[in-house]
C-alpha positions as CSV (number, residue, x, y, z in Angstrom):
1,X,-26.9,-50.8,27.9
2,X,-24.7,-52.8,25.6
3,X,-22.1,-53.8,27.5
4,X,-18.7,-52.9,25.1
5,X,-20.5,-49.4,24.8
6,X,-20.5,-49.0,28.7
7,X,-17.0,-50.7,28.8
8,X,-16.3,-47.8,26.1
9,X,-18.0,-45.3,28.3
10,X,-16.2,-46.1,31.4
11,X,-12.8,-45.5,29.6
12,X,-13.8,-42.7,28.2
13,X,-14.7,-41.3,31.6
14,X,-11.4,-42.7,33.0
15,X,-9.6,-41.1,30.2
16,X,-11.6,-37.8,30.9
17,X,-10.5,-37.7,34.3
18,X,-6.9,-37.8,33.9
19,X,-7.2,-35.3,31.9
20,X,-8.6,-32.6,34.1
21,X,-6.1,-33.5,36.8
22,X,-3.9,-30.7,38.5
23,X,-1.3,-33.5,38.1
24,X,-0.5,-35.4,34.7
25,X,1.9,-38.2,33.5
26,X,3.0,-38.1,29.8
27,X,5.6,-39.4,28.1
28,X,7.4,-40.3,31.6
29,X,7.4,-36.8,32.2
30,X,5.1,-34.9,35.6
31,X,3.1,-32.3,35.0
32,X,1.6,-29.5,37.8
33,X,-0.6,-27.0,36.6
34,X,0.6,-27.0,32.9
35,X,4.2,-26.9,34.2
36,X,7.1,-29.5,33.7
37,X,7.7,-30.5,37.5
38,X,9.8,-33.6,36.4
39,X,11.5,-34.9,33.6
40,X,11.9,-38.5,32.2
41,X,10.7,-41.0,35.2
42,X,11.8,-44.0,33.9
43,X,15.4,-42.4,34.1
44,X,17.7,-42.2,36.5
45,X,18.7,-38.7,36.0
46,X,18.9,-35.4,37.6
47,X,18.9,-31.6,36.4
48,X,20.4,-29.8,38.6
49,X,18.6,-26.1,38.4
50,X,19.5,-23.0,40.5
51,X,17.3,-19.5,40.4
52,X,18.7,-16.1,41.8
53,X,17.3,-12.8,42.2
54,X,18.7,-10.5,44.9
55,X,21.8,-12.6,46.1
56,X,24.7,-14.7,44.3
57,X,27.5,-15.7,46.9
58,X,27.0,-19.2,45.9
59,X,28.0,-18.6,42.3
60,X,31.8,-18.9,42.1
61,X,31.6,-22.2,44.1
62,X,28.6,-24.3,42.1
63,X,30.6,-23.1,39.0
64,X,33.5,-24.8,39.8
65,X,32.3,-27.6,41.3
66,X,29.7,-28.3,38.6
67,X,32.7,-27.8,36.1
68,X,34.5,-30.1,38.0
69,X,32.6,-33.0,37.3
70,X,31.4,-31.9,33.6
71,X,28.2,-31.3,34.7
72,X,25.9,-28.9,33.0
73,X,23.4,-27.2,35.3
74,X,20.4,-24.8,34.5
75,X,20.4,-21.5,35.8
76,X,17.1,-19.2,35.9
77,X,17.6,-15.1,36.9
78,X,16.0,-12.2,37.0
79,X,15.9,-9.6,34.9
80,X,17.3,-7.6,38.3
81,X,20.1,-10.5,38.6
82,X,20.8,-10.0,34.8
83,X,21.2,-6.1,35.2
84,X,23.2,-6.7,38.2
85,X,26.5,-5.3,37.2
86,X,27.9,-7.6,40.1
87,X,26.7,-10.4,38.6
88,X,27.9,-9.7,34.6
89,X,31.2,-12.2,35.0
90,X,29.3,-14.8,36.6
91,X,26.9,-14.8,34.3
92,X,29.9,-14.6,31.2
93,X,31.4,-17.6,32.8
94,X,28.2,-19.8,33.1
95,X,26.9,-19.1,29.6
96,X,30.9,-19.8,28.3
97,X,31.0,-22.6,30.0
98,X,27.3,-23.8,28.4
99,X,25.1,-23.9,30.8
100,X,21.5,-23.6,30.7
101,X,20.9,-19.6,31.2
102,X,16.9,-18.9,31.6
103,X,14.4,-16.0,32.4
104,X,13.1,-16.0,36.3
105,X,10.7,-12.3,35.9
106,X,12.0,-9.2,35.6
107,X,11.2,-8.1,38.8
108,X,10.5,-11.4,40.7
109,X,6.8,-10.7,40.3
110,X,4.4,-12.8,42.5
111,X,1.8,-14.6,39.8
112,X,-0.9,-15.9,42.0
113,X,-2.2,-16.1,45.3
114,X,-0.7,-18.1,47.5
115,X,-3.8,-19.2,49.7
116,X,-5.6,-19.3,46.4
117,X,-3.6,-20.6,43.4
118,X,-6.7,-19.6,41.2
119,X,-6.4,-16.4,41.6
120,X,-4.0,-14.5,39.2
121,X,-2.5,-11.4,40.6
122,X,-1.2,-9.8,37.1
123,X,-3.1,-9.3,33.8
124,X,-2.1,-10.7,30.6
125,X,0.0,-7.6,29.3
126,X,1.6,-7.1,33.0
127,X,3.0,-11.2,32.8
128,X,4.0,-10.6,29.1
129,X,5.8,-7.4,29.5
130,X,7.9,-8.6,33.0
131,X,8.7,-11.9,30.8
132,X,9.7,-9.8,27.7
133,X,11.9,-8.0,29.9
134,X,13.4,-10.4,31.2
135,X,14.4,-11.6,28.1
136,X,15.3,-8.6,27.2
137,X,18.2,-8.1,29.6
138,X,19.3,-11.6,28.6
139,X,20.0,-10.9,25.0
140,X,22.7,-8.1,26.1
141,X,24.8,-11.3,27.0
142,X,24.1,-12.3,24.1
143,X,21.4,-15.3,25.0
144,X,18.4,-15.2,22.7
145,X,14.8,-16.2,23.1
146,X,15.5,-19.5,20.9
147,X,18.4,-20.7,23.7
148,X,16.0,-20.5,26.3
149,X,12.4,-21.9,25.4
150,X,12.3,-22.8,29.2
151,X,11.1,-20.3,31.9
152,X,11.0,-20.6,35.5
153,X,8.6,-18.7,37.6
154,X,9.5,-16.4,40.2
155,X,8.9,-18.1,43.6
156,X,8.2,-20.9,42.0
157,X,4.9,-20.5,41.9
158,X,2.3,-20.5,39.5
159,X,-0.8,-21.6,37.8
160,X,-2.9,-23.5,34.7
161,X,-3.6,-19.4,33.5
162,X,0.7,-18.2,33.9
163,X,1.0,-21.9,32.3
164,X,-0.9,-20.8,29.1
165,X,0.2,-17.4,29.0
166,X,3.9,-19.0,28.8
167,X,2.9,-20.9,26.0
168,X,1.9,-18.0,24.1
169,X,5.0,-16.8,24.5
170,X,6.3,-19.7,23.0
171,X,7.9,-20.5,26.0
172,X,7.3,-23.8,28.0
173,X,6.9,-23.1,32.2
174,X,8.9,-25.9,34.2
175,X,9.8,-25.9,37.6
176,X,11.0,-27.8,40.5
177,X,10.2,-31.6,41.5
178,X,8.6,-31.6,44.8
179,X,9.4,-33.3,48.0
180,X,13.3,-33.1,48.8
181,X,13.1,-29.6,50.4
182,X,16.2,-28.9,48.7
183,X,14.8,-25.2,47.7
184,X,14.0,-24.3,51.6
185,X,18.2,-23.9,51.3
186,X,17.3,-20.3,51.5
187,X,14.9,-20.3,54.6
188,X,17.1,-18.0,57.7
189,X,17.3,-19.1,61.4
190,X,14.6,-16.1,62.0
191,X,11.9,-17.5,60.7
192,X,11.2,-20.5,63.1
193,X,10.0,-24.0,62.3
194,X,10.4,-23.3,58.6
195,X,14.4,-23.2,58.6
196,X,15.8,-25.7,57.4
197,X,19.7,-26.0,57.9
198,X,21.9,-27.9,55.6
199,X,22.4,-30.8,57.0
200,X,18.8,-31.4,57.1
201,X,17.9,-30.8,53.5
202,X,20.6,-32.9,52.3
203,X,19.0,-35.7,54.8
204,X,15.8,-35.2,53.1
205,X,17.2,-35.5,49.7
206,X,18.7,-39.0,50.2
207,X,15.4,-39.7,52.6
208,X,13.5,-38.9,49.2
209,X,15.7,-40.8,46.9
210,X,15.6,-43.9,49.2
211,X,11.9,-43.8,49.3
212,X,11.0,-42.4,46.0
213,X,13.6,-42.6,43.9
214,X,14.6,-39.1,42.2
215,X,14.1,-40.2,38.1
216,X,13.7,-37.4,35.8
217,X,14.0,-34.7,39.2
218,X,14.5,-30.9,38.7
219,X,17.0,-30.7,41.4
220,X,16.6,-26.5,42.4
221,X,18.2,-24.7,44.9
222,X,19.6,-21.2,44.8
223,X,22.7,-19.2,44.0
224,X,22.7,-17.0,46.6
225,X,21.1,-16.4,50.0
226,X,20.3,-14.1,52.7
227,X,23.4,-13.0,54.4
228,X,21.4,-13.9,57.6
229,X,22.2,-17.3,56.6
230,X,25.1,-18.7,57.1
231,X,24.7,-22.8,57.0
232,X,25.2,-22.1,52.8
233,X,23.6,-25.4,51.4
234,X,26.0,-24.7,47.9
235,X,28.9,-26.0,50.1
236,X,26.8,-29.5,50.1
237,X,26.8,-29.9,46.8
238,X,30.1,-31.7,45.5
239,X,29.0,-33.9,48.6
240,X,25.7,-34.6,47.1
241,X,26.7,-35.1,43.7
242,X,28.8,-37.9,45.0
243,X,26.9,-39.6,47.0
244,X,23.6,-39.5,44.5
245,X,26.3,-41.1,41.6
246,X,27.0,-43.9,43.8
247,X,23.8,-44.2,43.8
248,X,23.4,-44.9,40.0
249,X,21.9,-41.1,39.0
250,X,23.3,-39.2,36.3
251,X,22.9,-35.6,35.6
252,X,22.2,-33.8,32.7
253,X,21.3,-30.7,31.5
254,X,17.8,-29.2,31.0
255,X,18.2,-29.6,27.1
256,X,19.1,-32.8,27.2
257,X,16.3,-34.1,29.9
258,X,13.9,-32.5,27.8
259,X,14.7,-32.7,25.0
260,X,12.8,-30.8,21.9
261,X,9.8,-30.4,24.6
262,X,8.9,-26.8,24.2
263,X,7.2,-24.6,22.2
């Protein structure tokens, strides 16, 4: 064989299986199963992202220490949080104060297996009609489909098919940059050698950051947890904002990490 057409075939090959990986570079941005798991990695900046469902104890505090230091955070709820009379100043206050206000599922559906990612556990309509709902109890605050392209899974969990379907929404699917165990902030002391208490998880975040480095990271915790929970990680985070700026990170919003990258 000639040996620039098997130099060509080699690359080609190369090329090919890049492509097919469950994990993809482009454009310094991370990829996991057609999501967004991290943003620009040649970077050194942060999104700070918090999801909520059930629970939002946390909210009054990460507002005003986020607006404290001008940062502008992302925020993904369910249609449940949304309808949450409870919740309807908060939620005033974070879009008035522009941040990032995105779709979570209506009812905090569960997408796929968790033993097998493969397998999805909703049809087509049942994903587009708990997404549309979602949005749907968005737009009575007055936040329209166009002001958030980007949408978060419920559990945070999800595959290539949920992926698609989001795109055919004309949504893009992001979610959280692995590794910190910053999002175990809402594990309880009940359930054994998976709590994690505060003080651990924010060890683990500068652990990361030492090792790793956090460039382009999807920061996510949560706005709320299980009463059963006390050790809130929340209160950790003018601590952590602090110490990961003297460390030469800056945060920015979701927008502008990515930018014009949707849909």
């Amino acid at each position: 064989m000639n040996s620039k057409i098997f130099s060509f075939l080699t690359a080609t090959l190369i090329l090919l299986i890049a492509a097919c990986s469950e994990r993809t570079t482009t454009l310094h941005r991370v990829y996991d199963h057609g999501g967004i798991i991290r943003t620009d990695t040649t970077q050194k900046i942060i999104t700070l992202v918090f999801t909520g469902g059930d629970y939002a104890d946390g909210g009054r505090a990460i507002l005003e220490t986020l607006n404290s230091y001008g940062i502008k955070g992302a925020f993904f709820f369910t249609g449940d949080f949304y309808r949450n009379p409870d919740y309807s100043k908060l939620i005033r206050d974070l879009k008035q104060d522009e941040h990032y206000l995105g779709a979570h599922s209506d009812r905090h559906l569960l997408y796929c297996d968790w033993s097998k990612r493969g397998s999805t556990l909703v049809t087509q309509t049942e994903f587009r009609e708990d997404v549309e709902s979602n949005y749907a109890e968005m737009a009575r605050f007055g936040i329209r489909k166009q002001d958030a392209p980007w949408f978060l899974p419920a559990f945070e969990w999800y595959n290539d098919t949920i992926s698609a379907w989001t795109n055919e929404l004309g949504l893009t699917l992001v979610n959280f940059s692995p590794g910190t165990y910053s999002n175990a902030d809402y594990t309880t002391p009940d359930m054994g050698k998976r709590y994690l208490d505060s003080e651990t998880i924010f060890q683990r975040i500068l652990d990361y950051e030492a090792q790793h480095g956090l460039n382009g990271f999807l920061l996510l915790t949560h706005i709320g947890t299980d009463p059963r929970r006390t050790d809130k990680f929340y209160h950790q985070l003018d601590k952590l904002i602090v110490e990961l700026h003297n460390r030469g990170y800056r945060f920015v919003s979701l927008p502008e990490a990515l930018g014009n990258v949707h849909h």
